[in-house]
N, C-alpha and C positions, 0 to 999 in steps of 0.2 A: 569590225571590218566591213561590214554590212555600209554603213556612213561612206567608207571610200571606196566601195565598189559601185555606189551609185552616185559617185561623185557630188554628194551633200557635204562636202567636210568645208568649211568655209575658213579655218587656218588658224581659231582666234585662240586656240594653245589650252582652253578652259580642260581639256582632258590630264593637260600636266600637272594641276593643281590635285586632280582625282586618284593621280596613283602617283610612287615615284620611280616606278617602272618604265613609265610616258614620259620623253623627249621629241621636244618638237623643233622641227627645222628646216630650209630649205628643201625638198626632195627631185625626184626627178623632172617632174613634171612643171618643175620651175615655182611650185605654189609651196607653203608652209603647211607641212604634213607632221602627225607625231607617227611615231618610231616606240613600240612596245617589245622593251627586252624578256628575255624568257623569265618565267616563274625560281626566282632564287630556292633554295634550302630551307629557309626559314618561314618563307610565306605559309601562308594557310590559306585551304579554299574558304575559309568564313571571311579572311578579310579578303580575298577576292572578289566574293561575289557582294559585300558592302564596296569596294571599288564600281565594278558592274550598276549596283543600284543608282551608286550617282551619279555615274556618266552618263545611265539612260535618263536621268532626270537634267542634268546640266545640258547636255548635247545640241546643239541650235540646231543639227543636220538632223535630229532624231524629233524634235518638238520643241514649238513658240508657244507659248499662251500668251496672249498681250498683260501689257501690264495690271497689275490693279489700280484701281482710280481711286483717288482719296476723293473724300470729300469736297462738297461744293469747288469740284474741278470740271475743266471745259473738255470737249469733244469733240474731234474732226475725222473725218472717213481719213482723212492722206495722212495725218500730223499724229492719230494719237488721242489719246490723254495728254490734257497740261496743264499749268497751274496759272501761267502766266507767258505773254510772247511779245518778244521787246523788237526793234532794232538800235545795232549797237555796235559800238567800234573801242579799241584802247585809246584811251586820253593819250597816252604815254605816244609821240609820234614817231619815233624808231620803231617800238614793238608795231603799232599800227601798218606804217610802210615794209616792216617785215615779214607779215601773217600772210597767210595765205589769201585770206578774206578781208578780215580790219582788225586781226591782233588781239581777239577778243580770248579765244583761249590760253595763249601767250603771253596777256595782261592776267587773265583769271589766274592762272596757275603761279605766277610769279607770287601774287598778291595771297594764295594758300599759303605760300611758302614762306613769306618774307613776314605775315602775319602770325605764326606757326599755330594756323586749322591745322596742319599737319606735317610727319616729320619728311615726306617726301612725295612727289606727284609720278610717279612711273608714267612715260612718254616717249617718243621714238624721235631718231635721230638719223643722220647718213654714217655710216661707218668710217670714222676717222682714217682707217688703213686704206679701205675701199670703199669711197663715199657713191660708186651704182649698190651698194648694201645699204638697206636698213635694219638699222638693230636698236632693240628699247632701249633705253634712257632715264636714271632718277634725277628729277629734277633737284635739287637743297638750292642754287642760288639762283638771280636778274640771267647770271651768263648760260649756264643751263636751260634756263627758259626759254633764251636765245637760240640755244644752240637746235629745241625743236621746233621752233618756228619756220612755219609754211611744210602743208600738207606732203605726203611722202607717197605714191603711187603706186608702192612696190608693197611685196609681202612684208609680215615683219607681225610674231605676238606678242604682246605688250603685257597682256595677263598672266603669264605664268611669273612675272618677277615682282606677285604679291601675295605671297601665302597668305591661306585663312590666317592666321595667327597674326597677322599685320596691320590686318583688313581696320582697322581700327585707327589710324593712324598714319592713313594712307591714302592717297587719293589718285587716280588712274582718270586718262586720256584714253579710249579705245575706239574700235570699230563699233558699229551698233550691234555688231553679234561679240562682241566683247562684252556688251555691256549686258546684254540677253544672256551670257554663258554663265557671268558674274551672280546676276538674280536669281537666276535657277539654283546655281550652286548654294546660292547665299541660305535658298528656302528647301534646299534639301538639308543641309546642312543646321539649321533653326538659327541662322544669327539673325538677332534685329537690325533691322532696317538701321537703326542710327549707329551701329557698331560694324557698317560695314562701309567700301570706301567710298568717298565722296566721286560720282564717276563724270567725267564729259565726255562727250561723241560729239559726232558731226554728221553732215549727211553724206553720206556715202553712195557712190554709185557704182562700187564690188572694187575689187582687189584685181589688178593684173597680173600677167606672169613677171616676176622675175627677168627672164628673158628678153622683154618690153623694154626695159629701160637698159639691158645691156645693148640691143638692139639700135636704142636711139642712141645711146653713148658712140656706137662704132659706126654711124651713118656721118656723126659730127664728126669722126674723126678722131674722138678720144679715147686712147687706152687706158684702161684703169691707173699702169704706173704714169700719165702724164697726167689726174686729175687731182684735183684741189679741193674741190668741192661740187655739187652738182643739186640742184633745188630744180623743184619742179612748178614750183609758184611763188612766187611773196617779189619784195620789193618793187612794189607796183598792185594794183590790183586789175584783170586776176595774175601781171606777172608775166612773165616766159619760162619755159624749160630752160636752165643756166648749166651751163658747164663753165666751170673758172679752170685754166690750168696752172700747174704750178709754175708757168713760166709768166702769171697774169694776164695772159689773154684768156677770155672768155666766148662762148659759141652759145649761141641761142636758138629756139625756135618758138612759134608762138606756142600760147594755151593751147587755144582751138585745134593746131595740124597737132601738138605733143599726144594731148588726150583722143581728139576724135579720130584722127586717124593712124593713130599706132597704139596707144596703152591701153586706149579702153574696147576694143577690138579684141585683149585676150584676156579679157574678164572672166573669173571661174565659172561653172556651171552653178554652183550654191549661191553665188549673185546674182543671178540673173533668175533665181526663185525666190528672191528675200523678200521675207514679207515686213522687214521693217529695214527701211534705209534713211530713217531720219532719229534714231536714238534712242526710242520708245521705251526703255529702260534704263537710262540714265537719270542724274537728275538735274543735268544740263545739257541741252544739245544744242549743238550750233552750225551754220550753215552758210552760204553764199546768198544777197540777198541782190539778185542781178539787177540792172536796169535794163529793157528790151527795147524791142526795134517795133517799129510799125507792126509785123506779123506775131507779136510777142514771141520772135527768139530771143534770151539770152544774148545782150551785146559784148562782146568779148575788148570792149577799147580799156587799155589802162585809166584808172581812177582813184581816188580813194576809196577804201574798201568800206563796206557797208556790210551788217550780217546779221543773219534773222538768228536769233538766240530767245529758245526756249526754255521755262524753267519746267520740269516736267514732273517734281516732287515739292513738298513745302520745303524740305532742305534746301531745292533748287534754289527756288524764290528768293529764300531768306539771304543766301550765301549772295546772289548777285545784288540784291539791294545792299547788302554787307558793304560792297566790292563795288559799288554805285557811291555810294555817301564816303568813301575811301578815294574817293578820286581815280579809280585804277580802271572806271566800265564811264559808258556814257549810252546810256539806254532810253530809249521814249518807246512808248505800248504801241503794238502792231500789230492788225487783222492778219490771219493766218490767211485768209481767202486771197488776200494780195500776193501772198509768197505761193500759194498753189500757183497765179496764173504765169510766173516765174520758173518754176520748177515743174517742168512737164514732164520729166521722168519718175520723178515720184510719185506723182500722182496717176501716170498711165500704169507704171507695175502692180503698182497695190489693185486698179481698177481690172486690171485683166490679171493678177495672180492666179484667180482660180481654174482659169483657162488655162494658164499656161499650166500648170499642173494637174489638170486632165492630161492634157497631148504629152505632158514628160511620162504621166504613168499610162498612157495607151500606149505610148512605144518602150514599154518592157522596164521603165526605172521604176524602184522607189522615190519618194518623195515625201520630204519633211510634213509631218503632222504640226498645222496651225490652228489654234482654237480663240476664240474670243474675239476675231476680226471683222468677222461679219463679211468676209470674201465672197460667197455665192449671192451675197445682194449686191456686192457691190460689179462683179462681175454681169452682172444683169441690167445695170444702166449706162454699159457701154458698148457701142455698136463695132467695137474692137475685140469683143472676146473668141467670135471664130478664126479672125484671122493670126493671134495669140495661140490659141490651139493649136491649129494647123502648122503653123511655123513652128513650134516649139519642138511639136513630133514631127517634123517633116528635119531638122537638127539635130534630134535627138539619133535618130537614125541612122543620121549619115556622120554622127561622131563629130558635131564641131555645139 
């Protein structure tokens, strides 16, 4: 309870694999919260408090350790541990034109499946009944793959619909605190590294409410029973906010107004402390690889997608060079220094993290324990971290 009463729970469901008392769901607060029912008849405190041990060890709201580095692997302050960093797009020009970025996870995960690595890739979808919903998704064929294609903005955990017992056979798309929930479980738990699922993330810049996207849905004009479908990027890159209705007309609005000024404006509190928002624990992570403008913003014009795709484990490597010589990737090697100057949110939160977690815990919160990041040095070579502080508790205080 501790985890939601300091608003550290970041949604990504790893608590429901921990007991099967924990159900997780939309709650009130518009974000993806679990729900613990009472203690049954038959339980026992001893398998309670083995419950208890690995939630505090799985928990992303409770503690990060970065990952472990394999050998003769590379190192970046923003990026991580990695094995290897491509840019890359799907061969395949539907999936391409349909990904949020360049189709590259959309191609990977088809190519899992239609090669059978495994028996199915757990992924997220719009909800067929109610497509402002997103709900996970098992991939088995090309049309499934489809159907998760291009990024979903809304809540939605994808990790409870892989039990340990699966994990072998299975491969999962998630947030990067998906994939952080996954590893920890994975090592409280003692499965090997190669018996568990093959994972991809992306980079992530937090989880909005719920509310966000019924919000934009009712500004268009669209009630749930007149939609069709509703994507929040792809067919173009980066894309528009789409709303198709079922009478075929469609409503749009850009990226740029969809995200910067309405969705990502109610980004959780647990986001906007992460200390890893580019994968760190997968063992492929993938990303927007923008083109900029004179000032290095991010140029928001339609293109062909382009996307920095890192392998961050030797599984990683292998599976993408796999899925390269398979005709299903088109990858060439890429300095991560060029995607930092691309990606300036990533690279300023990580820089001022530790800041910002003074000022959360000088203004009366707990805050997630991180280890292995190297936050107070990196916090010290940016002329950003009082004003980081300052803001964060001067926020914290006033409850937004």
């Amino acid at each position: 309870m501790q985890v939601l009463r300091n608003d550290n729970c970041s949604g990504c469901g790893g608590c429901a694999l921990v007991s099967d008392r924990i159900t997780i769901g939309l709650a009130e607060d518009s974000y993806m919260r679990p729900a613990l029912a009472a203690r049954g008849p038959t339980e026992t405190r001893a398998k309670s408090k083995i419950e208890a041990d690995r939630f505090k060890a799985m928990c992303p709201g409770i503690r990060v350790s970065a990952p472990t580095k394999h050998p003769n692997q590379h190192s970046d302050d923003t990026f991580g541990s990695y094995s290897s960093a491509w840019v890359g797009w799907a061969m395949d020009p539907e999936i391409r034109l349909a990904g949020s970025s360049a189709g590259v996870i959309t191609a990977f995960t088809n190519w899992l499946v239609e090669t059978k690595r495994v028996d199915a890739v757990v992924a997220s979808q719009e909800d067929p009944n109610n497509p402002r919903i997103t709900v996970p998704l098992k991939i088995l064929s090309r049309d499934d793959a489809m159907k998760a294609a291009g990024s979903r903005y809304a809540p939605v955990a994808n990790l409870p619909m892989v039990a340990p017992s699966d994990f072998a056979r299975h491969a999962l798309v998630g947030k990067p605190c998906e994939a952080t929930a996954l590893t920890q479980l994975s090592n409280a738990l003692s499965i090997p590294e190669e018996n568990r699922p093959i994972t991809v993330s992306f980079f992530c810049a937090g989880t909005p409410r719920q509310s966000a996207t019924d919000g934009l849905a009712d500004l268009l004009d669209a009630s749930s029973d007149q939609i069709k479908s509703l994507r929040y990027r792809g067919d173009g890159w980066p894309g528009t906010f789409k709303i198709t209705l079922k009478t075929g007309e469609f409503r749009t609005m850009s990226y740029d107004e969809s995200w910067g000024t309405h969705l990502g404006r109610t980004v959780q509190w647990r986001c906007k402390l992460c200390v890893d928002g580019t994968g760190g624990h997968a063992d492929i992570a993938v990303g927007d690889y923008w083109e900029v403008d004179s000032k290095g913003y991010p140029a928001f014009e339609n293109a062909d997608g382009r996307s920095v795709v890192i392998a961050r484990t030797p599984r990683g490597e292998e599976l993408l060079a796999e899925a390269t010589r398979d005709g299903a990737l088109s990858l060439s090697p890429l300095d991560l220094k060029l995607v930092a100057a691309v990606q300036p949110l990533q690279v300023d939160r990580k820089f001022t993290l530790a800041a910002r977690l003074l000022g959360r815990t000088l203004a009366g919160k707990r805050t997630p324990r991180y280890s292995g990041y190297g936050l107070a040095r990196l916090s010290l070579t940016t002329k950003s971290s009082l004003k980081a502080a300052a803001g964060t508790f001067v926020r914290t205080r006033q409850g937004r």
